[in-house]
Every structure is written in structure tokens, then in C-alpha cells.
C-alpha positions as CSV (number, residue, x, y, z in Angstrom):
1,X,-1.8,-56.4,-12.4
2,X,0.0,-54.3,-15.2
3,X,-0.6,-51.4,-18.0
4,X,0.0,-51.6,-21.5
5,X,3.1,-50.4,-23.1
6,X,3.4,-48.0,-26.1
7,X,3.6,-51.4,-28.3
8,X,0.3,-52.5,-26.8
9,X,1.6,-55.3,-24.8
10,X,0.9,-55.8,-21.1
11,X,4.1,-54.8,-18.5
12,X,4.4,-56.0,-15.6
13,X,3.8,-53.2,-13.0
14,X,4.5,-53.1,-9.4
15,X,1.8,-50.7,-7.5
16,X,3.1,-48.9,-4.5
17,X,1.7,-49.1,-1.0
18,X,-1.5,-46.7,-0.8
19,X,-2.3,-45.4,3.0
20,X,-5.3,-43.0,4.2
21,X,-3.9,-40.0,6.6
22,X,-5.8,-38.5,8.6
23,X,-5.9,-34.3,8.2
24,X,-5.4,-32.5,11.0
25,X,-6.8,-29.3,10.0
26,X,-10.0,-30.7,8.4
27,X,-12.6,-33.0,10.7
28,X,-13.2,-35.8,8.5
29,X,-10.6,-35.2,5.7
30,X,-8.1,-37.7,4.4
31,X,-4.9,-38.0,2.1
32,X,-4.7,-40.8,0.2
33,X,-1.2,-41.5,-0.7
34,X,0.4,-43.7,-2.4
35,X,4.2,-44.4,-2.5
36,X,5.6,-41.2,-1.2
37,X,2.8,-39.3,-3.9
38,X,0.3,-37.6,-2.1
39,X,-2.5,-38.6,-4.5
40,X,-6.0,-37.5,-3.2
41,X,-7.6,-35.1,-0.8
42,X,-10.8,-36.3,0.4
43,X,-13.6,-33.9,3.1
44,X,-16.1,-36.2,3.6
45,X,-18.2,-33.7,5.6
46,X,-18.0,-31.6,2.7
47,X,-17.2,-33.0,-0.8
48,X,-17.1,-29.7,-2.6
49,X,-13.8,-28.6,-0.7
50,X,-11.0,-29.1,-2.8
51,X,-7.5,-29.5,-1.5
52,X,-4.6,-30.0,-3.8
53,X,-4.6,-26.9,-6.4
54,X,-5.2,-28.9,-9.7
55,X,-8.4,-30.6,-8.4
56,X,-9.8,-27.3,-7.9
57,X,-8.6,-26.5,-11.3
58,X,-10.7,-29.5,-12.7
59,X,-13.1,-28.6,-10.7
60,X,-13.6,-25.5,-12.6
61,X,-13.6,-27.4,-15.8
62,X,-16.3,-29.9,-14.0
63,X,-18.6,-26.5,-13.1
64,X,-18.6,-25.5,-16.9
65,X,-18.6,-28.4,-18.6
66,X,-22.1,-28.0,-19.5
67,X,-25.7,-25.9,-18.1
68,X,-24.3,-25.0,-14.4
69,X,-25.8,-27.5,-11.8
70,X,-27.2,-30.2,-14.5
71,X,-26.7,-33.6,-14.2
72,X,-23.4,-35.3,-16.4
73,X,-22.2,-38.6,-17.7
74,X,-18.6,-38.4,-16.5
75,X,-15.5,-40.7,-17.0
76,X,-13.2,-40.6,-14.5
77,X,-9.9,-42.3,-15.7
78,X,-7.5,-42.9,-12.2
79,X,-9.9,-43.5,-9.9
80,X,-7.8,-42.4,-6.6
81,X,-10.3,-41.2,-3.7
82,X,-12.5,-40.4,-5.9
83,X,-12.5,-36.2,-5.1
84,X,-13.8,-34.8,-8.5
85,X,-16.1,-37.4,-8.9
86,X,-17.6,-36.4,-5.2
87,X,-17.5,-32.9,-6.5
88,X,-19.8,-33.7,-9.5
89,X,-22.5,-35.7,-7.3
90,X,-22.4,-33.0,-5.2
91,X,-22.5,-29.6,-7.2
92,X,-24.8,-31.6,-10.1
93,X,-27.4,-33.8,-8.2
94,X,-27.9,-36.6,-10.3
95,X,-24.8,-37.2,-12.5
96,X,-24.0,-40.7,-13.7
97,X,-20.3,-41.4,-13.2
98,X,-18.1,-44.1,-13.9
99,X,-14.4,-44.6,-12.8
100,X,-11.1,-46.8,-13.3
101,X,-8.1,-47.5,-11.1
102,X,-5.7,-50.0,-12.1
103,X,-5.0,-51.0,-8.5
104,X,-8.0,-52.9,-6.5
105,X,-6.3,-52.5,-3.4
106,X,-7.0,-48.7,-3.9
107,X,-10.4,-49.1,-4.8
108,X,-11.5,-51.5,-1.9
109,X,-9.2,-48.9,0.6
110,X,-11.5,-46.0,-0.3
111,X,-14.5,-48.1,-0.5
112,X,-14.1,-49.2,2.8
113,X,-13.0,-46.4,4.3
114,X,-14.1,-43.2,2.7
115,X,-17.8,-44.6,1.5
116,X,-19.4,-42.3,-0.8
117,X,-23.1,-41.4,-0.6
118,X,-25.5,-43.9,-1.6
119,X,-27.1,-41.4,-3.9
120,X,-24.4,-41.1,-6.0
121,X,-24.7,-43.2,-9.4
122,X,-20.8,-43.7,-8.8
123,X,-19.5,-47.2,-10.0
124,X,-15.5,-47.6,-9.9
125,X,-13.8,-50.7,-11.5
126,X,-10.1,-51.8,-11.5
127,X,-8.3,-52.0,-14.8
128,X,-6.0,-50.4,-17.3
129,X,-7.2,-47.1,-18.2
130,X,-7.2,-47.2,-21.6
131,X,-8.6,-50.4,-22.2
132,X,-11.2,-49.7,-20.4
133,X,-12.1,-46.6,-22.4
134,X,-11.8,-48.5,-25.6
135,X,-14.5,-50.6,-24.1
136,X,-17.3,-48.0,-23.8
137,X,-19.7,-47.1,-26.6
138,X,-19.4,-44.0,-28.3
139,X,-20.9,-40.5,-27.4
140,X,-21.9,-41.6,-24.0
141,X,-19.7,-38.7,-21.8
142,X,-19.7,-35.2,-21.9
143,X,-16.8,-35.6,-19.3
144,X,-13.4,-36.9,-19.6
145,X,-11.1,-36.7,-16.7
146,X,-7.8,-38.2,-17.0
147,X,-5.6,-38.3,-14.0
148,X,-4.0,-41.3,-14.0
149,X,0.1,-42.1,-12.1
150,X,1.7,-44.9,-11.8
151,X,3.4,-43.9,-8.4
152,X,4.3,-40.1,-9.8
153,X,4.6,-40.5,-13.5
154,X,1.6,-41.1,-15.8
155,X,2.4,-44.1,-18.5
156,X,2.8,-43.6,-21.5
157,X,0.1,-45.0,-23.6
158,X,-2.2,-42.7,-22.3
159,X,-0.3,-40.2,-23.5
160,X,-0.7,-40.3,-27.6
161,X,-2.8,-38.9,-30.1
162,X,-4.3,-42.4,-30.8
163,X,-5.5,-42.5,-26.6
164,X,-7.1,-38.9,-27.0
165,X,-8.8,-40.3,-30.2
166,X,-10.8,-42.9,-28.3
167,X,-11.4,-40.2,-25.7
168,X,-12.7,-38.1,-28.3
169,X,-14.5,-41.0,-29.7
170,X,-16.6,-41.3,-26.7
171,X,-17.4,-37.7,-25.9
172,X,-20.9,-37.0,-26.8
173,X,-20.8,-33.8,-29.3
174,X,-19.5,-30.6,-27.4
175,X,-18.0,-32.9,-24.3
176,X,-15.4,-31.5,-22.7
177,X,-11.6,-33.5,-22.1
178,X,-9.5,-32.7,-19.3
179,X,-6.4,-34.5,-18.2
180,X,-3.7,-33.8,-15.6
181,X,-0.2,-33.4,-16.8
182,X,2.7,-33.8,-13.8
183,X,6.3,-31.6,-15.5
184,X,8.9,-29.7,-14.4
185,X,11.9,-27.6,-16.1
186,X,11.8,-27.0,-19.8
187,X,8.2,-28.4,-19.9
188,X,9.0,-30.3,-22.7
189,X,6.0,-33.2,-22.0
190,X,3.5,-30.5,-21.6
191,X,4.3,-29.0,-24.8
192,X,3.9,-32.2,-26.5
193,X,0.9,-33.6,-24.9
194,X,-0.6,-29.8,-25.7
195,X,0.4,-30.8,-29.5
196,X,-1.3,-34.3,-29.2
197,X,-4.7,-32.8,-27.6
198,X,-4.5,-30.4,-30.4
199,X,-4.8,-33.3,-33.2
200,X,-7.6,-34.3,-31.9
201,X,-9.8,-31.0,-30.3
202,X,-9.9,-27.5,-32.1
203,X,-10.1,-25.9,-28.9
204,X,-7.4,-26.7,-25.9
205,X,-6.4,-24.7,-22.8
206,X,-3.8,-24.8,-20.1
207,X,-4.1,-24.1,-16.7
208,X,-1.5,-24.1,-14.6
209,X,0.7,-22.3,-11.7
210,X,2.6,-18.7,-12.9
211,X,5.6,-20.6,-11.7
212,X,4.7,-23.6,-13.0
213,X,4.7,-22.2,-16.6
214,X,7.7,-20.5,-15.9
215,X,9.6,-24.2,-15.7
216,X,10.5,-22.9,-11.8
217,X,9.3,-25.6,-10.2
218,X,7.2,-29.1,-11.2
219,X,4.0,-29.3,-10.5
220,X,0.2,-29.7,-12.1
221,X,-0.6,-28.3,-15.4
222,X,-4.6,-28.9,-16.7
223,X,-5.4,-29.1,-20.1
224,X,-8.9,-28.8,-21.1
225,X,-10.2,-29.6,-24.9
226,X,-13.4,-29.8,-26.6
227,X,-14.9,-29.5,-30.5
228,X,-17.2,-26.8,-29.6
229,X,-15.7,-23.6,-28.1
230,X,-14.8,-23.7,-24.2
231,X,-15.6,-20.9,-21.5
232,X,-12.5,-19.6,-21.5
233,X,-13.4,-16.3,-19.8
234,X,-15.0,-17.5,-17.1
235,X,-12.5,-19.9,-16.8
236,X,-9.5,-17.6,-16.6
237,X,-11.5,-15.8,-14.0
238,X,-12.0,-18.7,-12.1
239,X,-8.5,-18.9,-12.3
240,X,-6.9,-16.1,-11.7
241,X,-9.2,-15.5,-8.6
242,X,-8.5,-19.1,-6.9
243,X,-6.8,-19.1,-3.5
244,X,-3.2,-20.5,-5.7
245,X,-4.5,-18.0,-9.0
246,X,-3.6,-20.0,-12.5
247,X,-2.7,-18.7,-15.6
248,X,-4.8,-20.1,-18.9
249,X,-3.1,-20.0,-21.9
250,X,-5.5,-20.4,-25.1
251,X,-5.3,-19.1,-28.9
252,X,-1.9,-17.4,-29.5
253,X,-0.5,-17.3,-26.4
254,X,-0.9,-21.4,-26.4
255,X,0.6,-21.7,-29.8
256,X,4.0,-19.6,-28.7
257,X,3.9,-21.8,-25.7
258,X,3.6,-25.4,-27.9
259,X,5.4,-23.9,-30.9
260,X,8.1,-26.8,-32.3
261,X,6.5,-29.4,-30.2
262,X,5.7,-32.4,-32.1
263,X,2.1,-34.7,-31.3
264,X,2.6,-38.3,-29.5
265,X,2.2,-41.5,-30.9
266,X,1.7,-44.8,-29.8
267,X,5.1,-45.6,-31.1
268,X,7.1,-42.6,-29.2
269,X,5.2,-42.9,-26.1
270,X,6.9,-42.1,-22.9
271,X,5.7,-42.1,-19.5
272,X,6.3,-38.6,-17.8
273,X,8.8,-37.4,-16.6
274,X,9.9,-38.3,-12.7
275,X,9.3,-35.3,-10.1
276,X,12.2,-34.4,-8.2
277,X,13.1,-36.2,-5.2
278,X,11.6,-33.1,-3.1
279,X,8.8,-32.3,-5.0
280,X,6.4,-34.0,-1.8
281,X,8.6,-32.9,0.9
282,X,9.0,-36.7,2.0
């Protein structure tokens, strides 16, 4: 397997070992990591329990992406154990969902052994991200998720203003964007990819971690982005009331944060930056 460069071309890429661990405080939960990433949390006695702090983040983005409870189309871009897209089947009965890993190995792991429920219309297929996005027709989502890491760092050609393009390209009017961002010190990626989401959407948000924003430690940051207005307040009180309380930065408090930060393109495309050694505790 591989994942296309900044230029385009195919790279070779060699996928770390993925391995299910058992949680010992959860009956019937597992971590899927891969590498030395802890990469998903799964509860298969109860799929609306969300582990890692960012997923609940999404999560929140996933609740008000549209009417509460109604059924969505939703792209999930890094497939992984497939939490969020559990979530949706779950909390909006109905949903059609489609996801991509680049790693088979992953998908036929969590196949295997964390089955989903037949009920859910949840189809996964193994291949690069974004060519697989380029390959659905347009206005067909009104969700967007992109968490995608090739061991802890997310490649760069999913990174640039021409990638959100073709995301925006198949959001149905007033669909809703939301991708995961791994940084640390200086946030220097964040800022960009905030610029690059903000060539593309008139209305972007971060979510992330007090500290986290503060550059004191790396972790998650969320952004969310949409053409029609997003629910901010509700949002930020989602939020700020979470058992790990996030900060969301919109209007001028997100352009002090992003100001000086240039947009992304194909051509200056970088994969993230690497988390420190100690970042996972392993």
C-alpha cells in the first residue's frame, strides 16, 4: 500500500502493527492501537461512550451537524475502529455512512473483532483518503470527518487547500467539515491548516484543550467548518461543560490566533508534525 505525496505520486508507506487491548475498566471496550499510537476507543456494549477527548469533541460536531437525532450521509476519512461512525448509527438511527482506511489489515482486525450492528448502513473500504474522496459525486454528505495518521502524523496531502476543496465539493449545501489536527509547541500547523479551512469555508472553529492552545503540551485540536453558520453557542457549551472542558475559538478570537499564518498547498504540503516521544506514555 502507499499515500500520495504533495506532487501527487504514490510513496511507498510502511503501516505499523495495529493490536486490539482489551480495557480493563470498561466490559467490552477496546483500544485499537497502532504503532505505539493509541488510535481508537471502542464500548461495544455502548457505542455512545466516548473515550479519548477529541472524539467526544467530534462527537459534539456529529450531534449538531444537522436536526438533532435525524438520519446523515457521513464520510468518515481514517477509518480506525470506527468510534464516531458507531456514534452516528447510534444517536441518528438510520444514517448512511461510508468510511476509508488505507490499511486492510485494520479494517479486517475491527471487522472481525469489534463487528458493528447489522443495522447500521456502515460500509468501510481500504484506500488512500483522498483519492477516494475525489471519487464520490458531489453534494452527497452533510458530514465530513477527517482523522486520518499514518502512525502519529497525518500526511500531507490531506492537508492543503486543494484537499478541503474536494471536501467542500462534496458536502451537500450547509454540510458541516471537521478534521482532527495532532500539534504541539508554537502550533504552527494548526494555524496554517486554520488558514487553509478558511479558503475554502466562511465559518471555522477550533476546539481544543486550554493547555493545548496554550502550546503546553501536544495534543488534539478540532476544527469544524461549514458555508452556512455553525452552532457555535451550543458548541462552546458542549465544550466547556465536557468531563476534559475545551475552549472554541471562532470570529476574532480565531483570527488573532491564525493571524500571519499562510493557507497550504499541494506544493508546500507537509505531513504533521511528530508527537513527542512521551506523548503516549509508551
Amino acid at each position: 500500500m502507499g499515500h500520495r505525496g504533495a506532487n501527487g505520486r504514490r510513496e511507498h508507506l510502511s503501516l505499523p502493527k495495529a493490536e486490539l487491548l482489551r480495557d480493563a475498566d470498561r466490559a467490552e471496550s477496546w483500544l485499537l492501537m497502532v504503532g505505539d499510537t493509541p488510535q481508537s476507543h471502542v464500548d461495544l456494549s455502548d457505542p455512545t461512550y466516548l473515550d479519548f477527548e477529541y472524539v467526544r469533541r467530534l462527537g459534539h460536531v456529529a450531534d449538531l451537524a444537522t436536526t438533532p437525532g435525524a438520519p446523515i450521509e457521513a464520510f468518515h476519512l481514517g477509518a480506525g475502529a470506527l468510534t464516531l461512525a458507531r456514534y452516528i448509527a447510534a444517536t441518528r438511527p438510520g444514517s448512511r455512512q461510508r468510511a476509508v482506511d488505507i490499511d486492510p489489515e485494520i479494517i479486517e482486525l475491527v471487522r472481525r473483532e469489534l463487528p458493528w450492528g447489522r443495522r447500521a448502513d456502515l460500509r468501510v473500504g481500504a484506500g488512500d483518503a483522498r483519492a477516494w474522496l475525489e471519487a464520490r459525486r458531489s453534494d452527497c454528505a452533510d458530514l465530513v470527518v477527517c482523522d486520518v495518521f499514518s502512525g502519529a502524523r497525518t500526511p500531507g496531502h490531506l492537508t492543503s487547500v486543494e484537499f478541503v476543496g474536494e471536501v467542500e465539493r462534496v458536502l451537500r449545501a450547509g454540510g458541516v467539515y471537521a478534521v482532527n489536527v495532532g500539534d504541539g509547541h508554537g502550533l504552527a500547523h494548526t494555524r496554517a491548516q486554520v488558514a487553509t479551512v478558511r479558503e475554502v469555508f466562511p465559518h471555522t472553529a477550533l476546539l481544543a484543550a486550554p493547555a493545548v492552545l496554550r502550546g503546553r503540551r501536544f495534543g488534539n485540536l478540532v476544527v469544524v467548518a461549514s458555508q452556512r453558520e455553525l452552532a457555535v453557542d451550543e458548541l462552546a457549551h458542549r465544550a466547556h461543560r465536557d468531563p476534559d472542558m475545551a475552549r472554541l475559538l471562532t470570529a476574532e478570537d480565531l483570527d488573532r490566533f491564525v493571524a500571519g499564518a499562510a493557507a497550504v498547498r499541494d506544493a508546500t504540503a507537509r505531513d504533521s508534525p511528530q508527537p513527542p516521544a512521551d506523548t503516549f506514555g509508551r
